[in-house]
PATISE-882253 format. One record per residue (C-alpha): residue number from 1; residue in one letter; x, y, z negated. Coordinates in Angstrom, 1 decimal, always signed. Example, Ala and Ser with C-alpha at 12.3 -4.5 7.8 and 13.67 -1.06 7.14 Angstrom:
BEGIN
+-----+------+--------+--------+--------+
| pos | code |     px |     py |     pz |
+-----+------+--------+--------+--------+
|   1 |    a |  +12.3 |   -4.5 |   -7.8 |
|   2 |    s |  +13.7 |   -1.1 |   -7.1 |
+-----+------+--------+--------+--------+
***
This chain:
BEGIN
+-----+------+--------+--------+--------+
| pos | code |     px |     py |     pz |
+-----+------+--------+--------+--------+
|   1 |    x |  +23.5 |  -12.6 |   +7.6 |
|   2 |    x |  +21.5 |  -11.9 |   +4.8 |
|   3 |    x |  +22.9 |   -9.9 |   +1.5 |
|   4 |    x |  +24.0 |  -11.5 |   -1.2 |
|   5 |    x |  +22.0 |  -10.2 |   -4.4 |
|   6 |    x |  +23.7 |   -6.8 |   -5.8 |
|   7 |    x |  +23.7 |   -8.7 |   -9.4 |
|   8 |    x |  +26.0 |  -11.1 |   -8.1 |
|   9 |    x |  +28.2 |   -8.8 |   -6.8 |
|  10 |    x |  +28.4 |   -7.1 |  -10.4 |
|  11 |    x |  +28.8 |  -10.4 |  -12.0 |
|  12 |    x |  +32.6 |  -10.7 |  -10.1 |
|  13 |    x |  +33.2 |   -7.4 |  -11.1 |
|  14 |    x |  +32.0 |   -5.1 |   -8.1 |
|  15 |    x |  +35.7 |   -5.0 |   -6.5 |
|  16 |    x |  +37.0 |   -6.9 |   -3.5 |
|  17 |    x |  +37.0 |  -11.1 |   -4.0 |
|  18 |    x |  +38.3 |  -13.7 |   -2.0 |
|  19 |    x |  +40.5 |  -11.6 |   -0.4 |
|  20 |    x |  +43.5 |  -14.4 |   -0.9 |
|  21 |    x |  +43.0 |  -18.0 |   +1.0 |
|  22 |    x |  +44.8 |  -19.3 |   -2.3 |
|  23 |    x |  +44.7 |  -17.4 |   -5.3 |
|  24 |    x |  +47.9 |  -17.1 |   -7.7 |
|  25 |    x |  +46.6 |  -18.3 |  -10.6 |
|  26 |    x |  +42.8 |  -19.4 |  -12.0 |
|  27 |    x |  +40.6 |  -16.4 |  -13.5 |
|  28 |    x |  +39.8 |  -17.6 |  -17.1 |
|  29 |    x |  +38.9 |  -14.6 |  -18.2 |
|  30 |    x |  +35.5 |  -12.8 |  -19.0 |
|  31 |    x |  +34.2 |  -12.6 |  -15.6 |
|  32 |    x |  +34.8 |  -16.3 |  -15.4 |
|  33 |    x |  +33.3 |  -17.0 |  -18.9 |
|  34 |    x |  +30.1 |  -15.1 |  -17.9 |
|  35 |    x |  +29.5 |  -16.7 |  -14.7 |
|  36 |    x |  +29.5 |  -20.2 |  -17.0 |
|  37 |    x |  +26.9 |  -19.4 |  -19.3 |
|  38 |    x |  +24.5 |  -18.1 |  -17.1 |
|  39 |    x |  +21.0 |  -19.7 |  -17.4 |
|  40 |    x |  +19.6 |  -20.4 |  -14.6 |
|  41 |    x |  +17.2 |  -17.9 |  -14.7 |
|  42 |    x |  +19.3 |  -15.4 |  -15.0 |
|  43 |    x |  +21.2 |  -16.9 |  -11.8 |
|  44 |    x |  +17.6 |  -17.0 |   -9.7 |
|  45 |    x |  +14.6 |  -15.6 |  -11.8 |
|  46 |    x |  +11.8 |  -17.5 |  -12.6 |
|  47 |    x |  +10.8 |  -19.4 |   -9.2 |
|  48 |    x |  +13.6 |  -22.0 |   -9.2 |
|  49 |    x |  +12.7 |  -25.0 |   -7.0 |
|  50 |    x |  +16.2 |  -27.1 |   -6.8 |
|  51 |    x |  +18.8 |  -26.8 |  -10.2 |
|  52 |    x |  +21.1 |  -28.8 |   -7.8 |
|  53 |    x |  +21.6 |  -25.9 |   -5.1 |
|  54 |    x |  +21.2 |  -23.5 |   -8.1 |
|  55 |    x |  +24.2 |  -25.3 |   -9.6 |
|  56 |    x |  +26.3 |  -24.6 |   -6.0 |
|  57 |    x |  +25.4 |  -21.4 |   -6.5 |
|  58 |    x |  +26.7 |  -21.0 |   -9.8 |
|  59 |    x |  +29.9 |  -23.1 |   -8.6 |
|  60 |    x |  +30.0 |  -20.6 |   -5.2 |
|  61 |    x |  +30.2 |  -17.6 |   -7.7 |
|  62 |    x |  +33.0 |  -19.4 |   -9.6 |
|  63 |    x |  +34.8 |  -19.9 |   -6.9 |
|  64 |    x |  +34.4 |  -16.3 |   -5.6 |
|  65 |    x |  +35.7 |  -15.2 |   -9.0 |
|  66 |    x |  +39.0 |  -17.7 |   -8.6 |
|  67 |    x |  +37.9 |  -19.8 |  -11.7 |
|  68 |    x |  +38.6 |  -22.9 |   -9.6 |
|  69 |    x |  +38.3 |  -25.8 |  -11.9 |
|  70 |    x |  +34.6 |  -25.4 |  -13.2 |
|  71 |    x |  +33.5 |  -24.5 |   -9.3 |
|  72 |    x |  +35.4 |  -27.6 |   -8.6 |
|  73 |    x |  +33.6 |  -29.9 |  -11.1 |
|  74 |    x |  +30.4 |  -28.3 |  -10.3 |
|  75 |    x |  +31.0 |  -29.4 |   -6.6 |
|  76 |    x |  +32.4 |  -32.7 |   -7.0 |
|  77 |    x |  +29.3 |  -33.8 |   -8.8 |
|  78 |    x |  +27.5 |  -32.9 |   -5.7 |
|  79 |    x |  +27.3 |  -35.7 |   -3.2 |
|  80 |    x |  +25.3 |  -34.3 |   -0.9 |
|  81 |    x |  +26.8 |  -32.5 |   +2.3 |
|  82 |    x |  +26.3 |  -28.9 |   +1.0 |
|  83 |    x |  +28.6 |  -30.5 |   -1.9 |
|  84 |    x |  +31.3 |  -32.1 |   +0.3 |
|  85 |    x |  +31.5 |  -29.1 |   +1.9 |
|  86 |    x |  +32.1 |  -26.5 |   -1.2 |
|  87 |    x |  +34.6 |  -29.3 |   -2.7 |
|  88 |    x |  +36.5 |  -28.7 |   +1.2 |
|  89 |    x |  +36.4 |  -24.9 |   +0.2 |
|  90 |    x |  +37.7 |  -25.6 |   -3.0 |
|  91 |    x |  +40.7 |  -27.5 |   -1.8 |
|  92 |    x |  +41.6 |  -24.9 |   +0.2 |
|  93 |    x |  +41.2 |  -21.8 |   -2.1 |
|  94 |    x |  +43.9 |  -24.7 |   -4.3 |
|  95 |    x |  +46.4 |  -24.9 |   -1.2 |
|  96 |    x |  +45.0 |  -28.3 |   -0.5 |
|  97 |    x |  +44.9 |  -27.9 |   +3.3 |
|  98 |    x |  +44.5 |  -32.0 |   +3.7 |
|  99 |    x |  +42.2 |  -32.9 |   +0.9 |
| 100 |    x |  +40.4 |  -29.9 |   +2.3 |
| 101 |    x |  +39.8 |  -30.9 |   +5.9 |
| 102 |    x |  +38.7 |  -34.1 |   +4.6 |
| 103 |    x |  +35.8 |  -33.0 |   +2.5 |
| 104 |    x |  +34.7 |  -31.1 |   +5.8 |
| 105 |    x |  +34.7 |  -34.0 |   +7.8 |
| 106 |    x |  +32.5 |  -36.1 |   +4.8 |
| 107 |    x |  +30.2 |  -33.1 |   +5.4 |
| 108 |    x |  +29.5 |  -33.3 |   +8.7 |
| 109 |    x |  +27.8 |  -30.2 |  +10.5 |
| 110 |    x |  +26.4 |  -27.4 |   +8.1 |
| 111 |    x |  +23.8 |  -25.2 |  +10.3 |
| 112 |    x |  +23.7 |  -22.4 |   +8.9 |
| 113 |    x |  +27.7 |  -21.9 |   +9.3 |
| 114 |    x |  +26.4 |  -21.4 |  +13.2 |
| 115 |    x |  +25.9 |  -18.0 |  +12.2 |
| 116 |    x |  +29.4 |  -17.7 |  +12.3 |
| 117 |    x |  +30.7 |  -17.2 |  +16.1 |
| 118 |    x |  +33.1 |  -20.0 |  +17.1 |
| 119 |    x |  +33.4 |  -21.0 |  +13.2 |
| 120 |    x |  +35.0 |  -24.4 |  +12.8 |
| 121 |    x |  +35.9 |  -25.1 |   +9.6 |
| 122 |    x |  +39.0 |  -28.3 |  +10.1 |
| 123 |    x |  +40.6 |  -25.3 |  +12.6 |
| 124 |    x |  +40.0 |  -22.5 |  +10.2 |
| 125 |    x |  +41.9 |  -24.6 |   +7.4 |
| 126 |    x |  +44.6 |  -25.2 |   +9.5 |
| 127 |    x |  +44.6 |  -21.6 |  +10.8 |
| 128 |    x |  +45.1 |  -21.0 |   +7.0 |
| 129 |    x |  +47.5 |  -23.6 |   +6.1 |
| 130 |    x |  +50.1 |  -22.1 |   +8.4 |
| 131 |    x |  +49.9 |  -18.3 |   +7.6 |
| 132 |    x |  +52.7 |  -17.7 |   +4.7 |
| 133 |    x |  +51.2 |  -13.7 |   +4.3 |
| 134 |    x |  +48.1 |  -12.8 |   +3.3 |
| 135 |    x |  +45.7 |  -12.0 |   +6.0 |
| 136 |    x |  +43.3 |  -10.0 |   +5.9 |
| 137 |    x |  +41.6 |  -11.2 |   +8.7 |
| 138 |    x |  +41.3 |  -15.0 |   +7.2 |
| 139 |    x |  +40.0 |  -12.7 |   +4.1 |
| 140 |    x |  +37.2 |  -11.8 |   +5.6 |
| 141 |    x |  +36.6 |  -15.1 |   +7.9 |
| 142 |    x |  +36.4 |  -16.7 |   +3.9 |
| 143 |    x |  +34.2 |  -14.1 |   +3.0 |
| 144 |    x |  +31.7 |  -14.8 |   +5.8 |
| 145 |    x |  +31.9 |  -18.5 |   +4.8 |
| 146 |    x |  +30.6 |  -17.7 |   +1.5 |
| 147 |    x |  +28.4 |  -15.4 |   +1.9 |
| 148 |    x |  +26.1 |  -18.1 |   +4.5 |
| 149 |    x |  +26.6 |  -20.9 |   +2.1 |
| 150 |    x |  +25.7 |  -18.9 |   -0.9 |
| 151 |    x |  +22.9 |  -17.5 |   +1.3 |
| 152 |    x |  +21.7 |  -21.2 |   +2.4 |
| 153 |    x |  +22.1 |  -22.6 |   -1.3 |
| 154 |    x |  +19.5 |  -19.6 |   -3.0 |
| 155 |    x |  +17.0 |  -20.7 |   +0.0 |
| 156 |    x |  +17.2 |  -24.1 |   -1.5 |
| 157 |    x |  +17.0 |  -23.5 |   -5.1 |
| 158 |    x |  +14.2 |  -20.7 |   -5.1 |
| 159 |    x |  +11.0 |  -20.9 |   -3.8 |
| 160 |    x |  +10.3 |  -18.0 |   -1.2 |
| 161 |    x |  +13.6 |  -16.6 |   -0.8 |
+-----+------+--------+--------+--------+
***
């Protein structure tokens, strides 16, 4: 797996995130805030080669920072796979566990998720719909998650990444 740039990192405030399958309550603050009005060069320099998988990346930051309703606006305008897929991930950060496992199925196979040994999302969600205490093993299996598709989406939206 590659690394996720160290900016990013800072931008959610350099402390443990997604470590909760569904968080509490939605971050509205200033980390939240600042993720929004990032241009897109500040999000991926100056070789940008696809705003639409820059725009899942700024959603996938959202998301990471529990500001779930603009991650989940940015990923329901996305009707491509990558998009079905985030909008699963939202629905399950939201407790969706359903709605969730739908949006998975619309996506269909992502590839790079392979990276992931024996990683199936529909079993994961279900794995996660059923544990009533925080786990920190699901924790990190969502943290994995992320890190691929955020990986995948920078490939797409800069040129020589």
């Amino acid at each position: 797996m590659e690394a996720i740039p160290s900016r990013f990192l800072e931008w959610l405030g350099g402390g443990p995130f997604l470590d909760v399958i569904c968080p509490i309550r939605e971050n509205r603050g200033v980390v939240a805030q600042r993720i929004a009005s990032l241009d897109h060069s500040e999000i991926a320099g100056e070789r940008i080669v696809s705003l639409d998988a820059l725009e899942l990346v700024r959603g996938g930051l959202l998301y990471a920072a529990d500001a779930l309703s603009p991650a989940h606006e940015i990923f329901q305008q996305d009707h491509t796979n990558l998009g079905s897929y985030w909008h699963g991930m939202m629905h399950r950060r939201e407790g969706d566990f359903g709605n969730a496992c739908y949006w998975f199925r619309m996506a269909g196979k992502i590839a790079p998720l392979d990276e992931i040994p024996g990683f199936d999302p529909v079993a994961f969600t279900t794995r996660c719909s059923r544990s009533r205490m925080p786990d920190s093993k699901l924790a990190e299996i969502q943290r994995q998650e992320w890190v691929v598709l955020m990986t995948h989406c920078l490939k797409l939206a800069v040129a020589d990444r």
